[in-house]
N, C-alpha and C positions, 0 to 999 in steps of 0.2 A: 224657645217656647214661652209665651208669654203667660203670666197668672192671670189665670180666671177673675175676671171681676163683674159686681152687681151695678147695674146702672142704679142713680141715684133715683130713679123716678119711679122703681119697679114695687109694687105694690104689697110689700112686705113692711112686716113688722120687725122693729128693733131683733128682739127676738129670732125671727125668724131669719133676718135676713143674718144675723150673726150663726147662725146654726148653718145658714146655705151657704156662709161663707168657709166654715170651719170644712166642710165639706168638699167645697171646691181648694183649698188649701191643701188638705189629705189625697185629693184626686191627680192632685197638678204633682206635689210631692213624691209617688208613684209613679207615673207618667216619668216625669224626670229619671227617675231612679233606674226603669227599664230603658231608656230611651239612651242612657249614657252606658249600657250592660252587655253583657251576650245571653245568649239563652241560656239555661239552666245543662241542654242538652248538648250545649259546645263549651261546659264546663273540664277541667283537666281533673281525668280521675287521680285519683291517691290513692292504692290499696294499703290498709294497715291488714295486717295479721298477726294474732296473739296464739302462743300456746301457753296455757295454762294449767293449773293443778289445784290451784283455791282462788281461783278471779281477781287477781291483784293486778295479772298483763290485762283480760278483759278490761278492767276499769280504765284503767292506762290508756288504754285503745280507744277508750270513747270519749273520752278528753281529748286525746286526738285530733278526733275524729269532728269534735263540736268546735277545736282552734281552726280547725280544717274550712268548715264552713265559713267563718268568720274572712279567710279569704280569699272567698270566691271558687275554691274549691272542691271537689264532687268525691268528701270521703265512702271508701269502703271497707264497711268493718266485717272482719272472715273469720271465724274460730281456724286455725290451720286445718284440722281433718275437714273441713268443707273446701279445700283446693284441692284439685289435681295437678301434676306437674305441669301439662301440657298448657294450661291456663297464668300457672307462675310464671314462666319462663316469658312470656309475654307481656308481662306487665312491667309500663317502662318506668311507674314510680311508684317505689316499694316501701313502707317502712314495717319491718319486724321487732315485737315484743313478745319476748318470750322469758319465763322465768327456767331456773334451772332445779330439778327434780332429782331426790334420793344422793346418790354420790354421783354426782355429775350428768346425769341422764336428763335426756328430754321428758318435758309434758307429755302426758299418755295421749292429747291431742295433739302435739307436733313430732311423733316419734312416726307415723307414715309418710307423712311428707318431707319430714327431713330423711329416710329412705329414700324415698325417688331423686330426692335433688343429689345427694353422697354417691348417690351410683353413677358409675363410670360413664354411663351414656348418658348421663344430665347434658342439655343441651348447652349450648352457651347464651349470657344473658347480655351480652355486650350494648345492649339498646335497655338497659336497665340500670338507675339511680334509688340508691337505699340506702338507709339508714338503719344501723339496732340500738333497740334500749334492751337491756338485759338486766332484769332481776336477780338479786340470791339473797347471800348471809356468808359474809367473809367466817363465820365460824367453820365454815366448810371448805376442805384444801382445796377442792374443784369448783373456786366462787364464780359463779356465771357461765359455768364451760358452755351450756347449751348455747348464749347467746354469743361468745367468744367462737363457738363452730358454725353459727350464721352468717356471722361477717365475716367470717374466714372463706369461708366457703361460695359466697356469691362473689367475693372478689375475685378468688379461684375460676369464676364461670365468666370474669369478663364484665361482672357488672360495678358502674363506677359510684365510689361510696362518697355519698355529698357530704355525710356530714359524718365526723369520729365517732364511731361506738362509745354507748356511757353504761360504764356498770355500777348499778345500782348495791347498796346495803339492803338488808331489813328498814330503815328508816327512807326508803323509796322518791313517796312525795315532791321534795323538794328538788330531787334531781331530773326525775322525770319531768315535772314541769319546767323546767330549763330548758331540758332536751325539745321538748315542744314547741317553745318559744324559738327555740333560734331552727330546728329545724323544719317548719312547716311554712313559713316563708321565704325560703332556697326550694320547697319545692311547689310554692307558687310564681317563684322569679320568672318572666316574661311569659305568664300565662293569662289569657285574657280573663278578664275579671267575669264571673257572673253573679248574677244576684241568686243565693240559693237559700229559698221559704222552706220555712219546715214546721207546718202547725204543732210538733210538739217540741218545741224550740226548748221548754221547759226545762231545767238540769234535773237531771235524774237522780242527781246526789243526793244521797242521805244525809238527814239535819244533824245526824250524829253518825261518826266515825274516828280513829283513832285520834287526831287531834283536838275533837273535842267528845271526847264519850260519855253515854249516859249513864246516870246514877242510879244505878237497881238497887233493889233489896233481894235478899234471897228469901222467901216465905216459905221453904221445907227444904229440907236435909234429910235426908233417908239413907241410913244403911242396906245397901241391897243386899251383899255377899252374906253368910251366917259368922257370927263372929267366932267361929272355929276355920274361917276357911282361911288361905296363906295369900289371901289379895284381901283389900280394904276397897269394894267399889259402890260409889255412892249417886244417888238421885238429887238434882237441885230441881228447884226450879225459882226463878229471876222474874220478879215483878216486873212490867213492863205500863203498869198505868200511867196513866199521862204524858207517855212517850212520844205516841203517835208512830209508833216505830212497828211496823208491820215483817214478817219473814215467811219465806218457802220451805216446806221439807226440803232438805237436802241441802240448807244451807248452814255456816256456820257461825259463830256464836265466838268472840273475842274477850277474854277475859284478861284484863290491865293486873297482875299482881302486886300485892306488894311481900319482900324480902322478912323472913323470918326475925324479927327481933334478938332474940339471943346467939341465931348466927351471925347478923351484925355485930353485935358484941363481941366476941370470940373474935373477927376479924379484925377488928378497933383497936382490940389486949394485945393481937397478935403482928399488929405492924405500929406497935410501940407508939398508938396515938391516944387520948381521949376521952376523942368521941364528940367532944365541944366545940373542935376548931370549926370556923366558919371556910366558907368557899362558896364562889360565882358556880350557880348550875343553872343553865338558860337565865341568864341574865338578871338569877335571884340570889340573896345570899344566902344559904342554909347551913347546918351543921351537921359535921362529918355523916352521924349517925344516920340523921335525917335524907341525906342525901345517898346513902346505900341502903337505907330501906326502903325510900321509893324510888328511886331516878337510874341505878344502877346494875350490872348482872354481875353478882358476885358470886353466885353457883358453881359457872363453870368457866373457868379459867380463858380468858382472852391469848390470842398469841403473841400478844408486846407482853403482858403481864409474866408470860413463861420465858420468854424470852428475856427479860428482865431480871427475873428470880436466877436465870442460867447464870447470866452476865457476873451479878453481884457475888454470888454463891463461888461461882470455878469450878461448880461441882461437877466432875471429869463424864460421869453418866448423865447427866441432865444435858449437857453442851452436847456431848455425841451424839445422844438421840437427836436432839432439833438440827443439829447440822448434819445428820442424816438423810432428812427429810425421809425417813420410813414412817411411814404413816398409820401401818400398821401395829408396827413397834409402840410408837408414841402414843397410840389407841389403847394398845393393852395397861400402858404406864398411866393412862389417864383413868381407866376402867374404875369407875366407883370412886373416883377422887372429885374435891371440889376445891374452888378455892382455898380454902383455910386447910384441906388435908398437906396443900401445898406449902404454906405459908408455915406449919406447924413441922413438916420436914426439915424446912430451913430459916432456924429460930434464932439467927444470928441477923437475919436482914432487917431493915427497918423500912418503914416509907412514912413521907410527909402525906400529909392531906391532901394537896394537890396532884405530888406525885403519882399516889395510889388513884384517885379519881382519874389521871390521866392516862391512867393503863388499863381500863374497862369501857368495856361495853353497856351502850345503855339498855335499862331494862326493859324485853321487849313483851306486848300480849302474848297468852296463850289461845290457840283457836282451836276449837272442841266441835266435835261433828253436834247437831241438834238435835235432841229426842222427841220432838213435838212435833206436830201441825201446826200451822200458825192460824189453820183455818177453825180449827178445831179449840184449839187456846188460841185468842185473840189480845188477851191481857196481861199470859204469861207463854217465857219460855223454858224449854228442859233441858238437862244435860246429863249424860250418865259418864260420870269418871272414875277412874282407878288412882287414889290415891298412893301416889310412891315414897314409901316408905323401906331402907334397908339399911345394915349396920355393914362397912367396910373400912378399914384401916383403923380401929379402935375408936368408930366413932359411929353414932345412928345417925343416918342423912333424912335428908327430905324431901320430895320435889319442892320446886318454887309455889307453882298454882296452884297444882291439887291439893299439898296440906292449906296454904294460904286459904281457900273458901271451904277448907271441911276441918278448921281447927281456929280461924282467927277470925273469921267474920261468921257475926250474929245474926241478927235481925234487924238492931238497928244502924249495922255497917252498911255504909253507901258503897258497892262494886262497881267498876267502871266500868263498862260493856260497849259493845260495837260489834255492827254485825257484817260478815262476809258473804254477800251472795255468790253460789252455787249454780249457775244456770246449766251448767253440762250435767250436773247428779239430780237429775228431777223424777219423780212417779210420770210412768208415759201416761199422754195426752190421750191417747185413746183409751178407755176405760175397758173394753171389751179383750184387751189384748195382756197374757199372760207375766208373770214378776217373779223372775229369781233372786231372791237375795242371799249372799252368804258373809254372814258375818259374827266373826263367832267372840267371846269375852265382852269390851265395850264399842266393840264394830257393828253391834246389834244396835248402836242410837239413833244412826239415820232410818234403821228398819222398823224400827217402833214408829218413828214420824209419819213413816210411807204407810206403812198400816193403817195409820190413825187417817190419814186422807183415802186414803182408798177407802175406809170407812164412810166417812164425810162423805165423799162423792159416789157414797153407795154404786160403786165400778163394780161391775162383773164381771171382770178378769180374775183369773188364779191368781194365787198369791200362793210363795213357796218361800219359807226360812229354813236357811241350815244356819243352825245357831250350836255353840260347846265351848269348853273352857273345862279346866284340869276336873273337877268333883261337882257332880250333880247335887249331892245334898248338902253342899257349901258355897256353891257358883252359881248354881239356877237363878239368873236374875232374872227380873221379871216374869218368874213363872206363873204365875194367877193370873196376870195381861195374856200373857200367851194363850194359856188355856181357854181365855176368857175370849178370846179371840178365833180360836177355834169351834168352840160351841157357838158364835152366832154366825161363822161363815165369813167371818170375813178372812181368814189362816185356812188356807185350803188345805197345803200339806208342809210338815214338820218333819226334818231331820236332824236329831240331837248326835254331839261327837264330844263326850266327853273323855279326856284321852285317861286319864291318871283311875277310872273307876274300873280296869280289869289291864291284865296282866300286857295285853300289846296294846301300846296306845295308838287313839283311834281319831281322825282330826276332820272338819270338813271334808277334806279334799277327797279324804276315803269315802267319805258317803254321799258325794256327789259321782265316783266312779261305778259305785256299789247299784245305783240307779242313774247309770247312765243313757240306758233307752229312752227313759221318760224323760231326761232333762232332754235332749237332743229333740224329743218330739214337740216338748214348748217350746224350744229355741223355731222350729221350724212352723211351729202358728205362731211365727211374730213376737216369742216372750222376749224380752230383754234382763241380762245378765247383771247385777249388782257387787258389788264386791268392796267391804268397809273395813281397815284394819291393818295390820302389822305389813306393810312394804316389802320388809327385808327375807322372811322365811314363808310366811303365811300368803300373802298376795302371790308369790312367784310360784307354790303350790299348787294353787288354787286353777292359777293360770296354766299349768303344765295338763295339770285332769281333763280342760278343760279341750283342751287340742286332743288329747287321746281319746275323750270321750268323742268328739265329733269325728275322729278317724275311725272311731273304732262302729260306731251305731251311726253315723252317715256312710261309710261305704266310702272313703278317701284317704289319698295320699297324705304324709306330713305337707308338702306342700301345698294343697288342695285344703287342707283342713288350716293351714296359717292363712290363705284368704278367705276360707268361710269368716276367721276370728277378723280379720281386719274389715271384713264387710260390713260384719256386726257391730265395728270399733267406728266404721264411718256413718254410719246408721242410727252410731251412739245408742245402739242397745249392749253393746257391752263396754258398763262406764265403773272407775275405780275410785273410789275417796281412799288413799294409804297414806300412811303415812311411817 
């Protein structure tokens, strides 16, 4: 195909004729581009699918999914509950991210499709190429199981794994984008190229995120609880001017800590160093001190670091348990310990500066559900936390975060922030259609938020809080919002459960059963179910009422009533933040 050219004679001006030539240059440049291509529609799909619990696989996915483009390939990006089996099982190039949830468990978005594929009658996928990245946090004995039983499993069914499973730490990033690089070209190997346009080519990545995050200030601190109550829970809120940095209800809020100064110290006295020695930390030299108050996790004991202390020590209990591997055991032994309670049992050990840096963990964000609208505050963001504070082993602990922003930074302390979008925990889109939320203690943050938009979007959908926590007249937080929320209508209806103010205690879960006709009749105009908080006793609760109330006021089987719940789980009207 030859280039476009102006004959010399043609009645144009310098100018012009440079402008028609820039023109025909861009046109012929195009021209080429398709002329050497395939269609966009005889492109080779890629399914990616992520399950998710706080959007770190999401993000993952869409990196992917934008390397994907790059060659010549037709990604598709799936939250896992938007597959059916019948459509997986068919798809001949796969890649799975998914991170691993609670002690070992799936994503509340990949826990029904990994059902259908585990069951016995899964088909076989033997016309199927995939790959997994798997998310976790080695602190956790079951690190990555979710995605360790994807790739176990689809090789199980026959399908052939192109590229090794990578399991990922807390510090993700770097690994993930490896995996990307060498996997998405094995699954463009001898696939015809096509040219694929995407007007919003644009990267959708935030200008700030954990490797580079922004500098807030916190401009309020507020005691919520009374300070007679046996919790310490407090109100921020996080400058956000000059950020540029925009957020959704429902999403979360990343806070960079740094490490209590005087437990640094105490750890320094107590592995016979310092404090002053220098050492390389990411390729900087700093001092001991300096480098476990910000760069390090010294809270909670690493598994080289215990393992280490066993070694040195010979101590005949500490070696049995770890080489027990009872986990449970080693849980209760760990129960209200921290570092230093360890180091303080066994005060005969010593470590270098190097040594001890090389047996920790780096220090990672903490991420906090958001108390705000972003539509509503535009300049700042909210957080409502429970400062952890208790005294075990002849010592008062701390948490990391929560006392860090509600005892060590001021007003003129810069906080380092970054935020996590939430896309699966959002206020539904239709404004006319009903909102249960239950969340009770500081599970009530994301509910304040959703309030406050349903507000803003002046929606005339119901809105129902079941909020409680141990004493009313020491826990009521936010109560003047609440109320205040009720008198203009935008809080339809209120169920308080504070368990500790009469003689049987009394929790959400009870007074979601307590009225369960009404809740089942919003579920059935469309409301969608919310649920923010405690994982381990509270979420599985909540979750149990929730099946017997729709057995019990729909008129159905336990079986009948676990696919009402998975319908509503695919529907993403019943979505969970726990943690």
């Amino acid at each position: 195909m030859k280039t476009p050219n102006i004959p010399q004679n043609a009645p144009y001006s310098d100018t012009q004729r440079a402008w028609i030539g820039g023109f025909f240059a861009g046109m012929h440049s195009h021209m080429l581009q398709s002329s050497n291509s395939v269609n966009q529609s005889d492109a080779r799909v890629i399914n990616i699918l992520y399950g998710t619990q706080t959007g770190n696989s999401e993000s993952v996915a869409n990196d992917a999914a934008a390397v994907a483009k790059t060659h010549g390939l037709l990604p598709v990006v799936k939250s896992m509950d938007e597959i059916e089996i019948d459509a997986l099982v068919k798809m001949e190039y796969l890649l799975i991210i998914t991170s691993t949830y609670g002690e070992g468990e799936m994503p509340d978005n990949a826990q029904l499709l990994w059902d259908a594929i585990s069951a016995d009658s899964a088909e076989k996928m033997q016309d199927t190429q995939f790959s997994v990245l798997s998310l976790g946090d080695t602190s956790y004995d079951l690190f990555c199981k979710a995605g360790i039983e994807w790739d176990n499993r689809l090789a199980e069914l026959g399908a052939k794994r192109l590229y090794d499973r990578i399991d990922c730490d807390v510090d993700f990033e770097e690994a993930a984008e490896s995996w990307i690089s060498s996997v998405i070209p094995m699954m463009a190997d001898g696939a015809a190229v096509a040219v694929i346009s995407d007007s919003n080519e644009a990267s959708d990545k935030p200008k700030f995120n954990r490797k580079n995050p922004f500098s807030s200030k916190i401009t309020l601190n507020r005691l919520l609880t009374s300070e007679k109550s046996s919790k310490e829970t407090r109100h921020y809120e996080f400058s956000l001017a000059g950020s540029g940095l925009t957020y959704e209800a429902g999403d979360a809020l990343n806070v960079i800590p740094q490490n209590c100064p005087e437990l640094v110290a105490d750890i320094v006295k107590a592995i016979s160093c310092t404090g002053e020695e220098d050492e390389p930390v990411n390729g900087v030299l700093m001092s001991l001190s300096d480098a476990l108050r910000t760069h390090f996790e010294i809270k909670l004991p690493s598994k080289e670091l215990l393992q280490e202390i066993a070694n040195r020590s010979g101590d005949q209990a500490l070696n049995g348990l770890l080489e027990s591997g009872d986990k449970n055991d080693l849980g209760k032994y760990l129960w209200g310990r921290d570092t230093l309670d360890i180091l303080l049992q066994f005060p005969g050990i010593e470590f270098s500066a190097a040594e001890f840096l090389a047996l920790l963990k780096p220090l990672q964000h903490r991420a906090y559900s958001i108390s705000s609208s972003g539509k509503m505050h535009t300049d700042s963001v909210h957080l409502t936390v429970a400062s952890v504070r208790y005294n075990a082993h002849q010592r008062d602990h701390k948490g990391v975060c929560s006392t860090y922003i509600a005892d060590l930074v001021d007003s003129d302390t810069a906080v380092k922030i970054f935020f996590s979008p939430n896309k699966s925990f959002r206020v539904p889109e239709d404004d006319s259609l009903p909102m249960i939320m239950v969340g009770p203690g500081t599970g009530i943050a994301p509910f304040r938020a959703f309030l406050q938009e349903r507000e803003f979007r002046k929606a005339s959908g119901q809105n129902w809080l079941l909020f409680g926590d141990r004493n009313a007249a020491t826990d009521y937080i936010y109560q003047d919002e609440i109320e205040a929320m009720q008198e203009k209508g935008v809080l339809n209806r209120l169920d308080l459960a504070f368990s500790r103010d009469q003689e049987q205690k009394i929790y959400v879960q009870d007074r979601m059963i307590e009225n369960g006709a009404e809740m089942f009749s919003w579920l059935e105009q469309g409301g969608s179910f919310f649920v923010c908080g405690d994982a381990t006793y509270m979420a599985k609760d909540v979750d149990k009422a929730l099946h017997t109330i729709i057995e019990t006021h729909g008129n159905k089987s336990a079986e009948q009533a676990i696919d009402y719940v998975n319908q509503l789980k695919k529907e993403k009207r019943y979505v969970r933040d726990v943690y």
